[in-house]
Wavefront OBJ file of the C-alpha trace (Angstrom):
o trace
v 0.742 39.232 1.014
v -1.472 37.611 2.850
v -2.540 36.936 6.984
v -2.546 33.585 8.659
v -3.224 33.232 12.175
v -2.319 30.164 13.987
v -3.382 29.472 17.398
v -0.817 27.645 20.319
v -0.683 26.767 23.652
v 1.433 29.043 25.937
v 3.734 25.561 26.221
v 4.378 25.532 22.568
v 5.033 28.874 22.677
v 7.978 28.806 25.400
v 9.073 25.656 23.994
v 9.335 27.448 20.200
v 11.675 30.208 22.008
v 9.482 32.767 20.485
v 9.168 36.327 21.641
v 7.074 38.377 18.848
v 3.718 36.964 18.182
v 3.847 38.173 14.661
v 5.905 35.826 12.103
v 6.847 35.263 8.757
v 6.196 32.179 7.320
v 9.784 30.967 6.711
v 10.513 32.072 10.133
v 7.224 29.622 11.609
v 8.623 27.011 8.767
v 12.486 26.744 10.136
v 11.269 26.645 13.578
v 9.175 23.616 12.971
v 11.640 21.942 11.245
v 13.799 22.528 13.556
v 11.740 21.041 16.203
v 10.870 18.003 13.960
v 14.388 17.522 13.465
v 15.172 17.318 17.231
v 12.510 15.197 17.752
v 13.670 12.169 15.280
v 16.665 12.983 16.306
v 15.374 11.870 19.743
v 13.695 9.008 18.427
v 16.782 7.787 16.277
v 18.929 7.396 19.668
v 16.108 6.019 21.243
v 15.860 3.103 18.530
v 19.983 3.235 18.039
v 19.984 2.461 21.949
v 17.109 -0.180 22.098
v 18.459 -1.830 19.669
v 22.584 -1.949 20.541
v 23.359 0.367 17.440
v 24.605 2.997 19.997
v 27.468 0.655 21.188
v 29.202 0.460 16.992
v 32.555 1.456 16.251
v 32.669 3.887 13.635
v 34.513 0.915 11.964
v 31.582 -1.162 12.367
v 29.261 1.342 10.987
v 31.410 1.895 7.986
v 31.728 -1.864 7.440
v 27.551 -2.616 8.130
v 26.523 0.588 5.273
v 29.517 -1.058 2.742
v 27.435 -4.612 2.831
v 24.085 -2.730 2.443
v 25.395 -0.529 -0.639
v 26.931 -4.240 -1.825
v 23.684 -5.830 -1.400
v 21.782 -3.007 -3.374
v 23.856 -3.053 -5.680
v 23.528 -6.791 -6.263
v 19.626 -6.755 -6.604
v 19.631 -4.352 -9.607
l 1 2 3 4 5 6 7 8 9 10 11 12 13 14 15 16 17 18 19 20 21 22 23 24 25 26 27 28 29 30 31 32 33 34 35 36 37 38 39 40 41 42 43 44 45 46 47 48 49 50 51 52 53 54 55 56 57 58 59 60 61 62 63 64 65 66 67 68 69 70 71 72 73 74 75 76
């Protein structure tokens, strides 16, 4: 196996939740991920709100990714 040392601020490393400075990758991987994740997560409501998406019906949802799928399905 081999040794990788990564290098982060003392923010990143309160934000990250982490308390052992000694990781394994998949550990350093799903907490990443998880932050990347949260972050278009973020973005996603951000856009949903700017936008008036946040304000659909779950009917209206359903209905707007029905014509989409219709429409694909008409241009092959």
């Amino acid at each position: 196996m081999r040794t990788l040392n990564v290098s982060i601020s003392e923010n990143e490393y309160k934000r990250f939740g982490l308390k052992d400075e000694s990781l394994t990758f998949s550990e350093l991987f799903n907490l990443v991920s998880a932050e990347l994740m949260r972050q278009n997560l973020e973005r996603s409501i951000e856009l949903a709100e700017k936008y008036g998406l946040s304000d659909m019906t779950m009917d209206e949802i359903t209905e707007e990714v029905k014509a989409v799928r219709t429409h694909a399905k008409s241009n092959n």
